[in-house]
C-alpha positions in Angstrom: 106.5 82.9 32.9 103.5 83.2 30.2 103.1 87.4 31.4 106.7 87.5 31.3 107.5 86.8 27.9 104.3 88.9 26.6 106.3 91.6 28.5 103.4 91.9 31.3 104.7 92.3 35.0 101.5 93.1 37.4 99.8 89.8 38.1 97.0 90.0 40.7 95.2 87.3 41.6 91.2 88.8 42.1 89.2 85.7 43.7 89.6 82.8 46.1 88.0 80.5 43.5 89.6 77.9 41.5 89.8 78.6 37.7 87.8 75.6 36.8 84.7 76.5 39.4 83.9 80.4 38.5 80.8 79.5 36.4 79.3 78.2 40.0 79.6 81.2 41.5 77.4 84.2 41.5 78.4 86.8 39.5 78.7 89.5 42.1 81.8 87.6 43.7 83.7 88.0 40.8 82.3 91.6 39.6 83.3 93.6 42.7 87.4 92.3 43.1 87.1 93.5 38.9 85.3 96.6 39.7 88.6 97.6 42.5 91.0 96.3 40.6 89.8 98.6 37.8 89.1 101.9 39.8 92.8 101.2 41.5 94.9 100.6 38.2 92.6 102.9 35.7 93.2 100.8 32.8 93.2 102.8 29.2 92.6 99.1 27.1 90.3 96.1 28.7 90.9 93.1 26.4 88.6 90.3 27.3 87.2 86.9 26.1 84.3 87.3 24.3 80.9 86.4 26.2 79.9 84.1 23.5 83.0 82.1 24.2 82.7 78.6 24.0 84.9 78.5 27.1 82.3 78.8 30.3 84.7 80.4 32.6 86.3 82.8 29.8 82.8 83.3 29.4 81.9 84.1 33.2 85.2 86.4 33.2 83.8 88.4 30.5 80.5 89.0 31.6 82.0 90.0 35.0 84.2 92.8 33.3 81.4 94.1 31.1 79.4 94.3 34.1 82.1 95.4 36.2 82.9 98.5 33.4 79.1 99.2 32.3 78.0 102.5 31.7 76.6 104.2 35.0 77.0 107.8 36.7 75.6 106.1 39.8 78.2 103.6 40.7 81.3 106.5 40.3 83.0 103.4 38.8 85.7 104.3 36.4 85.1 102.6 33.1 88.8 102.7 30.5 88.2 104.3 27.2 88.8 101.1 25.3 87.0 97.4 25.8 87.4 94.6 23.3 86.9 91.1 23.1 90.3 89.2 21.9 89.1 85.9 19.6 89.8 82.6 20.3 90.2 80.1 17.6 87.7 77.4 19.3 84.8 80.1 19.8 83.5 79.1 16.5 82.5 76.3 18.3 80.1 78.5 21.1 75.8 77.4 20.6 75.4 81.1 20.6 75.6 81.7 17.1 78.6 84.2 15.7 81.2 84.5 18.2 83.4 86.8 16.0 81.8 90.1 15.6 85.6 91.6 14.3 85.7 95.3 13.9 89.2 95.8 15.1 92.8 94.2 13.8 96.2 95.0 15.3 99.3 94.4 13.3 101.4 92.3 14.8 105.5 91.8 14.1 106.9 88.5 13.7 108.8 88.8 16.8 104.9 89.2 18.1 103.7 86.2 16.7 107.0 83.7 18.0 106.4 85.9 21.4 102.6 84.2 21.6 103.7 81.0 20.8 106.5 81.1 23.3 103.9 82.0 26.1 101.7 79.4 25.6 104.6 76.7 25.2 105.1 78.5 29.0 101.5 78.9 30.3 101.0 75.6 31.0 102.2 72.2 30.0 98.3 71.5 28.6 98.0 74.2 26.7 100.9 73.7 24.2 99.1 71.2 22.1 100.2 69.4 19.1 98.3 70.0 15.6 95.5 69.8 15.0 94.4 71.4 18.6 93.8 75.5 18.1 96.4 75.6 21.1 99.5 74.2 19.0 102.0 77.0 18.2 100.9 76.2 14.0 97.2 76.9 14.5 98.6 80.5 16.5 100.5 81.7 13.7 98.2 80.5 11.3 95.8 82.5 12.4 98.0 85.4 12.9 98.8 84.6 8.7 94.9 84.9 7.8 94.1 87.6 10.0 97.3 89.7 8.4 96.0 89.0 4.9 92.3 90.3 6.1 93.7 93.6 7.1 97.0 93.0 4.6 99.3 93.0 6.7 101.7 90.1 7.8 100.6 89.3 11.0 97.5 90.7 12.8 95.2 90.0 15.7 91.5 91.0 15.4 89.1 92.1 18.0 85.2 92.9 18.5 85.1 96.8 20.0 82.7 96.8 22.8 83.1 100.3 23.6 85.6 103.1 22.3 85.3 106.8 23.4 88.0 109.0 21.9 
């Protein structure tokens, strides 16, 4: 219902494995059903969590599609034009250090913003949290607020570029 309402209509599930368990599993099982998945569907835009994620399985997702799209002739792999990292409010929260390298910011519309917060009222019943949590559909349009004035625009989302070739 989440995809739905962000207007996305291919869902495709890539592993066996449980959401919760993909930081127990090597790498490789969840690089290959990426690297198909990618060469069938040849992608222009990858938008991942960032690897410094506080998250460990957003973190194990995008270290499988960096891997899965890194630059090598040998593998014949095809790799999109575009990869960034989407930001998550929690990440601040990572022991990595930064987790917000932002180089990007899309404007987004109002009807956007409500469209965001509708989806995750829809993804699941957990992730629709009251305030304070960074889930709660105020923290999500906050955010949407500062990163707009950053880039001065109303609304905006902002994004670390991995790799852009024009």
């Amino acid at each position: 219902e989440a995809i739905t309402i962000l207007g996305g209509a291919d869902i495709r599930i890539l592993t066996k494995y449980p959401t919760r368990w993909l930081d127990d599993r090597p790498l490789v099982d969840l690089v290959r059903p990426i690297e198909k998945l990618i060469n069938e569907i040849k992608p222009t835009v990858i938008v991942i969590p960032t690897p410094l994620s506080f998250h460990q399985e957003h973190r194990v997702t995008a270290e499988a599609v960096l891997a899965a799209t890194r630059p090598s002739g040998a593998t014949g792999n095809y790799r999109p034009p575009i990869i960034a990292c989407y930001e998550e409010m929690s990440d601040h929260w990572t022991t990595n250090g930064d987790s917000s390298r932002i180089n990007w910011f899309v404007q987004l519309t109002g009807d956007m913003v409500a469209d965001k917060t509708s989806a995750m009222k829809a993804h699941k019943v957990d992730e629709d949290r009251p305030v304070p949590s960074e889930r709660s559909h105020q923290a999500i349009q906050s955010l949407a607020i500062v990163r707009g004035a950053q880039c001065g625009t109303q609304y905006a989302e902002a994004y670390e570029v991995r790799l852009w070739l024009s």
